[in-house]
C-alpha positions in Angstrom: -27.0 5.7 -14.8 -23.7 4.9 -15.2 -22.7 4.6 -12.0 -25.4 1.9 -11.7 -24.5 0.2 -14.3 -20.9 -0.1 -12.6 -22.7 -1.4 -9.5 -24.6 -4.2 -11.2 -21.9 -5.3 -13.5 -19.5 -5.5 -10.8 -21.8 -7.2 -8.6 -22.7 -9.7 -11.3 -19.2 -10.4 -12.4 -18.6 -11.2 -8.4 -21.5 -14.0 -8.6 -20.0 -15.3 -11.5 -16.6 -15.5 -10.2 -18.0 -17.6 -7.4 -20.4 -19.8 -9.4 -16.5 -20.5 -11.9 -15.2 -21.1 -8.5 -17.4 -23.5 -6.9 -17.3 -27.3 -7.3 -14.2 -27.2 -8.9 -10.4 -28.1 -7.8 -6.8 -27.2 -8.9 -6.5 -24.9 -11.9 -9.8 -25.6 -13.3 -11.0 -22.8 -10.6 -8.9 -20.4 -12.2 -9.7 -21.4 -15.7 -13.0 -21.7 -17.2 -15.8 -20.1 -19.1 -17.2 -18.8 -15.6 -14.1 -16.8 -14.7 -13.4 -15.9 -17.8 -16.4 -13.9 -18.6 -15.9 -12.1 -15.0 -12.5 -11.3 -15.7 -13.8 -9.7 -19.4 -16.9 -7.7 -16.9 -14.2 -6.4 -14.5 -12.5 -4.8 -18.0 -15.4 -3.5 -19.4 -16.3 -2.5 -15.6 -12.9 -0.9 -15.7 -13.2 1.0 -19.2 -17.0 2.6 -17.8 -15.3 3.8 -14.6 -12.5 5.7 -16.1 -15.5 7.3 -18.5 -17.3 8.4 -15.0 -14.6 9.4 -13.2 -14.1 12.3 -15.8 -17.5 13.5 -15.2 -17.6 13.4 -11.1 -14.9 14.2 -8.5 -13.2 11.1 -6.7 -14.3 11.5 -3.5 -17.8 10.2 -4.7 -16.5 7.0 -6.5 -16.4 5.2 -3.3 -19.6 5.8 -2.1 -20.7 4.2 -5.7 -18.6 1.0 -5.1 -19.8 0.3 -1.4 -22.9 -0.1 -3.0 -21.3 -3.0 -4.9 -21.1 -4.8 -1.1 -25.2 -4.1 -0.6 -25.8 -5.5 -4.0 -23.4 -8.6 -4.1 -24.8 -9.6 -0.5 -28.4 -9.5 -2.3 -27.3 -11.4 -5.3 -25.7 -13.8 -3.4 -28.9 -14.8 -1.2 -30.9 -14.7 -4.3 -28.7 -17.1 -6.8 -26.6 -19.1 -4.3 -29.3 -19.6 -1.3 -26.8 -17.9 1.2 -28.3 -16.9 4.3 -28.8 -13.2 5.1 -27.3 -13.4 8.4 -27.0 -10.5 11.2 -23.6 -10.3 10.6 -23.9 -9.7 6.9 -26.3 -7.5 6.9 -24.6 -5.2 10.1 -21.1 -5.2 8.1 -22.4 -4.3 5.0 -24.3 -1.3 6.8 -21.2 -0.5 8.4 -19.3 -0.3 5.6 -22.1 2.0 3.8 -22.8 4.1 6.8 -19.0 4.7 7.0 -18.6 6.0 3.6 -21.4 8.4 3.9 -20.3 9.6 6.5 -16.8 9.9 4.8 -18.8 11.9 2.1 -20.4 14.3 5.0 -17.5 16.1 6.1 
């Protein structure tokens, strides 16, 4: 459950990150209410990963974050339109297929 909630929050913190970062110019990218609140996510999705990684070994923890790539791609067609290209989709299996395989041996 944790892990999940990892997942999601990093995935969400991406999309807001990009939603801070769009339609804006100079340091006003880098400073507002949008990035902000990402920034505070990635702490809080720092703080909940140093709890799991006390109760798993490492060599899973990656195979938790790839899923971030599955999950951002989604959330990114869903809030922001983007097209689900081939080339998405085959990179993000890619990278997925390579870490369980990484996990296999």
């Amino acid at each position: 459950m944790l892990s999940v909630s990892i997942v999601l929050l990093t995935s969400i913190a991406q999309i807001i990150l990009k939603a801070g970062a769009m339609h804006r110019s100079g340091v006003k990218v880098f400073i507002n209410a949008y990035t902000l609140s990402a920034y505070t996510i990635f702490v809080v999705v720092i703080i909940l990963s140093a709890f799991l990684l006390r109760a798993m070994e490492l060599k899973y923890y990656p195979a938790i974050l790839s899923a971030t790539y599955v999950a951002t791609m989604l959330f990114s067609a869903y809030f922001f339109k983007e097209m689900l290209s081939k080339r998405k989709i085959i990179g993000t299996a890619f990278v997925t297929i390579g870490v369980i395989v990484f996990l296999l041996r």
